[in-house]
C-alpha positions in Angstrom: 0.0 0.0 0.0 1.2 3.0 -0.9 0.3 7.2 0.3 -0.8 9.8 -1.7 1.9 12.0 0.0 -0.5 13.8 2.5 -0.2 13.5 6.7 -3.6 12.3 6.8 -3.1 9.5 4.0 -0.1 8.8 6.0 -1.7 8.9 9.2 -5.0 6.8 7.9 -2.6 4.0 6.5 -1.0 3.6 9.8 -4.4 3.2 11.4 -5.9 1.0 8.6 -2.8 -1.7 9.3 -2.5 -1.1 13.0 -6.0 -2.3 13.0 -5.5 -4.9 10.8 -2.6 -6.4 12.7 -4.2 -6.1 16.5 -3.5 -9.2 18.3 -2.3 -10.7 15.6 -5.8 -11.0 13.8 -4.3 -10.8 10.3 -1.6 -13.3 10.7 -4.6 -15.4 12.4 -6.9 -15.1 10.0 -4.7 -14.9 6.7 -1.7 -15.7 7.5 0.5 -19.2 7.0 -0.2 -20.5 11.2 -3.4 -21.0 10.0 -4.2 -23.7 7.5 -7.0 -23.1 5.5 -5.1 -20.1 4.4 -1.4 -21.7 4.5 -3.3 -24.3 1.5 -4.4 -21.3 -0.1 -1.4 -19.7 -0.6 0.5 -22.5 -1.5 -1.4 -22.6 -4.2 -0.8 -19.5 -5.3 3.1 -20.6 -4.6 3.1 -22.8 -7.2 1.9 -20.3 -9.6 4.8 -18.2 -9.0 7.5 -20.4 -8.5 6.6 -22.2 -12.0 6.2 -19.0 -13.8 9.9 -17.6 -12.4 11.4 -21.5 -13.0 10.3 -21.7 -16.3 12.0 -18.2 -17.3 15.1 -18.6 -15.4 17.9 -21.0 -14.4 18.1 -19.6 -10.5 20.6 -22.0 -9.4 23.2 -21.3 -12.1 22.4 -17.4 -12.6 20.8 -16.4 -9.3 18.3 -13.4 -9.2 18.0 -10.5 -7.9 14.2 -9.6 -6.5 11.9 -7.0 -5.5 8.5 -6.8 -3.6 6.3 -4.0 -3.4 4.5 -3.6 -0.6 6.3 -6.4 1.2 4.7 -6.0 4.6 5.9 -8.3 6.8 8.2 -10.1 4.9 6.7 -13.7 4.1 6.2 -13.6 0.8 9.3 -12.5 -0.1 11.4 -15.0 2.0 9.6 -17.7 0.6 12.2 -17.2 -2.7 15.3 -18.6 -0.5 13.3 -21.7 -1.8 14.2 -20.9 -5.4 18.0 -20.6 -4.9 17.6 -16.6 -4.3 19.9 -15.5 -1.1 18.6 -13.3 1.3 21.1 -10.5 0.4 19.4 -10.6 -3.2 16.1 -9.9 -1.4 14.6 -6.8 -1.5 10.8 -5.4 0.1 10.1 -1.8 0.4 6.9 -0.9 2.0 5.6 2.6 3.9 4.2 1.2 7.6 7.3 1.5 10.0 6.1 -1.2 12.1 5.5 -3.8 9.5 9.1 -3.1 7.9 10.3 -3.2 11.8 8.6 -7.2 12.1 10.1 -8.2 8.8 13.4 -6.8 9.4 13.2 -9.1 12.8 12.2 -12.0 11.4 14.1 -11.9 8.0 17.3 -10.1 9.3 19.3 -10.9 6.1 17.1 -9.6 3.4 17.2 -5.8 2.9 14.2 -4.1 3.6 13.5 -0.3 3.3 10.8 2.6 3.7 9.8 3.6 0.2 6.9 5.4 -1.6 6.0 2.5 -4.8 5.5 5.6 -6.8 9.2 7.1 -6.5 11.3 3.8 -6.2 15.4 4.3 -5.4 16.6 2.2 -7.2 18.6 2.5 -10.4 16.9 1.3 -13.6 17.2 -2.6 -14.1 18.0 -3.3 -11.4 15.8 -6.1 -10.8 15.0 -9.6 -12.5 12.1 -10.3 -10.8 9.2 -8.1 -9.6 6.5 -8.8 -7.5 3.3 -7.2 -6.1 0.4 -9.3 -3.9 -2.4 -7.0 -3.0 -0.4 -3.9 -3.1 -1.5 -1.9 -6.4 -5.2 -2.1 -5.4 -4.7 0.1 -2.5 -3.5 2.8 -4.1 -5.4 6.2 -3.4 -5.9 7.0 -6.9 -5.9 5.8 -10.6 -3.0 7.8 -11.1 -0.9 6.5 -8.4 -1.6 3.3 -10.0 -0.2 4.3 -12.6 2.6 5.8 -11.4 3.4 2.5 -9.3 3.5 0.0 -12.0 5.8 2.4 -14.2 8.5 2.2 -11.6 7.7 -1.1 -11.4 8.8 -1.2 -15.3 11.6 1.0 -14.8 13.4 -1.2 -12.0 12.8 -4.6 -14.0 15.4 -5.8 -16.6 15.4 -6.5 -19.8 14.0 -9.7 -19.5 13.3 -9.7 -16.5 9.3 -10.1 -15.1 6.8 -8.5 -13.2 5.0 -11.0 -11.0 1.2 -9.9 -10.3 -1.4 -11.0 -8.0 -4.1 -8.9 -7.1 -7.9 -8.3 -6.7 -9.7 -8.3 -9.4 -13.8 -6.7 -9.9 -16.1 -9.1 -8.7 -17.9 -11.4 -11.3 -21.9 -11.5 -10.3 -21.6 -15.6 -9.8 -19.2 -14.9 -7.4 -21.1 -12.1 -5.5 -23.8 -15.0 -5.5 -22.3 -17.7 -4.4 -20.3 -15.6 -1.5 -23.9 -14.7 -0.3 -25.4 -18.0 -0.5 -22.1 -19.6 1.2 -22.4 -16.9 4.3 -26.5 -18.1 4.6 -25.9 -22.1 4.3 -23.3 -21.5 6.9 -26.1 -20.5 9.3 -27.7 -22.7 11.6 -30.9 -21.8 10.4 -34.2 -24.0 8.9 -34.1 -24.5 5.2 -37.2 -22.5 4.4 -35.4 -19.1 6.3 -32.4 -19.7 3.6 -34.6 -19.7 0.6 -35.8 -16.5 2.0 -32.9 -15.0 2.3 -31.4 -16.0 -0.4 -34.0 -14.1 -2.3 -34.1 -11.0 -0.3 -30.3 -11.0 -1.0 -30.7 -11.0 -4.4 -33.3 -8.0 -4.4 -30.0 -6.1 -2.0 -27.7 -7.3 -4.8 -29.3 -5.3 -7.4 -29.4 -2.3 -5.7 -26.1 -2.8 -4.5 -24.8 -2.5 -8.6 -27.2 0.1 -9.0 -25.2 2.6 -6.4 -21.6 1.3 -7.7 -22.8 2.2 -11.7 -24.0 5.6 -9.8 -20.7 5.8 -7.8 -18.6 5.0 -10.9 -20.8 7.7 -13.2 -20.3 10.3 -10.8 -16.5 9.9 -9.5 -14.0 9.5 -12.7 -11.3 8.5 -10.4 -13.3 5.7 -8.8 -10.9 3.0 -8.0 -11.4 -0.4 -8.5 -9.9 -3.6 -8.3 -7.7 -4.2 -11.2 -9.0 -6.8 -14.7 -6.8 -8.4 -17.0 -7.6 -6.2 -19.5 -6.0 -3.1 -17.4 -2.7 -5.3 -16.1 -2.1 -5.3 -19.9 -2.7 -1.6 -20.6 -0.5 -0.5 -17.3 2.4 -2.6 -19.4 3.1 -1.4 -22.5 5.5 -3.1 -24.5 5.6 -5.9 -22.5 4.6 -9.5 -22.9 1.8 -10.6 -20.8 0.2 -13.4 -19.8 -2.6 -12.6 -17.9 -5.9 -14.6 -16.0 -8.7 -14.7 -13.7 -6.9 -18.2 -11.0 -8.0 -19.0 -7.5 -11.4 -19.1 -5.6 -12.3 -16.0 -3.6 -11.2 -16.5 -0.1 -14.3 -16.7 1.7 -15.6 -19.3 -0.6 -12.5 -21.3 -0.8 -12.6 -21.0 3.6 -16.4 -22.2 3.5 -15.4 -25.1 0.6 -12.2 -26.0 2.3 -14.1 -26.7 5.4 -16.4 -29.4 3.9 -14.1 -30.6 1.4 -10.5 -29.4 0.4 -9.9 -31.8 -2.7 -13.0 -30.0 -3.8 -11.7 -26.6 -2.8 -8.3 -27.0 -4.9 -10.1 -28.3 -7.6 -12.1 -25.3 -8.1 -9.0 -23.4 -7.3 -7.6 -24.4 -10.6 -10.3 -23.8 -12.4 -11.1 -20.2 -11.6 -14.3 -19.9 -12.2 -15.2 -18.5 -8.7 -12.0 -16.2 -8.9 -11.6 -12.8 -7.4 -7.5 -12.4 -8.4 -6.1 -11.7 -11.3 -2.6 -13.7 -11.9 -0.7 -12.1 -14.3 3.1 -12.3 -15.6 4.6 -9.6 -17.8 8.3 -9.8 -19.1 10.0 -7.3 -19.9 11.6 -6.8 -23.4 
């Protein structure tokens, strides 16, 4: 996550994450010491390790990586796995107390307070990348914009930009969220079929007032498509797709069934990322 530059940006993204990391309830919740997510981000693992493995030799020509918005650390550490030393491991991120954790835990890697938008580091400089969740909190469309053309600049020649992010939300997956959260209530069968139709009566209004909000506000953010990773990288090659299960539906599936839940992991049809790879040329 990045600031717009302001104290009160500054200020509100200090409270936004101190909230988020109270008692732990992120790492909880999210994180890898719990296993429903722990499978869940493996998955998403795989992905990225295939994607890197398949463009690079890391063991013979080791890289040299880059995360943006790298929080506390995890998913950049995870690229020792790959061959990639610590001291080739690089995370910049704005919220001193999350930088402060990482640089605890992960002592080796080389972690630093940076605005995404104004990177310091020289062009190519980097052969890999990365971003997880970071881009969509940007205050604006602009700073967006701004962020993934550093992104560009820092990347090598053939180097990659490794993207995972949220993407807008698909109606069936609006749906089936809603219809999850009501069979997960103890309640009599009739009482769901009610709700389930009352919620689908708050869904349309619901798409009413974001077509209103999006009408009215031209800088209306929203999640990033496929469609706009490929125009924020221009001459670059891009593969890019719509992988994964929304969370709370891959929690509620997991929970019954996690063959099931991977299954329809792969398939992506109830996705709310966007996975995307762009190499640079």
């Amino acid at each position: 996550m990045i600031s717009d530059g302001s104290n009160d940006d500054s200020a509100n993204l200090k409270v936004f994450y101190a909230n988020r990391d109270k008692d732990h309830n992120y790492e909880l919740e999210y994180g890898y010491v719990n296993p429903i997510a722990a499978a869940y981000w493996h998955l998403r693992d795989e992905l990225v390790f295939d994607c890197i493995l398949k463009r690079f030799d890391t063991l013979r020509n080791p890289l040299c990586v880059l995360e943006i918005g790298t929080g506390h650390g995890h998913e950049l550490s995870k690229f020792a796995s790959l061959g990639i030393s610590p001291q080739s491991q690089f995370g910049i991120d704005l919220v001193d107390e999350r930088l402060q954790w990482a640089k605890l835990i992960y002592p080796l890697a080389n972690f630093s307070r940076q605005d995404a938008r104004k990177l310091g580091f020289p062009d190519n400089s980097f052969d890999v990348v990365f971003q997880f969740t970071c881009v969509m909190h940007a205050p604006n469309k602009i700073a967006q914009q701004s962020m993934c053309q550093e992104m560009a600049r820092v990347v090598r020649p053939g180097g990659l930009i490794v993207w995972w992010d949220v993407a807008p939300q698909r109606w069936r997956i609006i749906i089936f969220k809603r219809i999850c959260q009501i069979f997960s209530d103890k309640i009599p069968v009739r009482q769901k079929l009610i709700l389930i139709k009352q919620s689908m009566n708050e869904l349309v209004s619901q798409a009413q007032r974001w077509e209103t909000i999006r009408k009215l506000t031209p800088d209306y953010i929203l999640p990033i498509s496929k469609q706009d990773v490929i125009g924020l990288f221009p001459n670059f090659t891009i593969h890019a797709t719509n992988v994964g299960l929304d969370y709370a539906i891959w929690k509620y599936m997991f929970e019954r069934s996690p063959i099931f839940a991977k299954i329809f992991w792969h398939i992506g049809v109830l996705s709310s990322n966007c996975f995307a790879v762009a190499e640079k040329q």
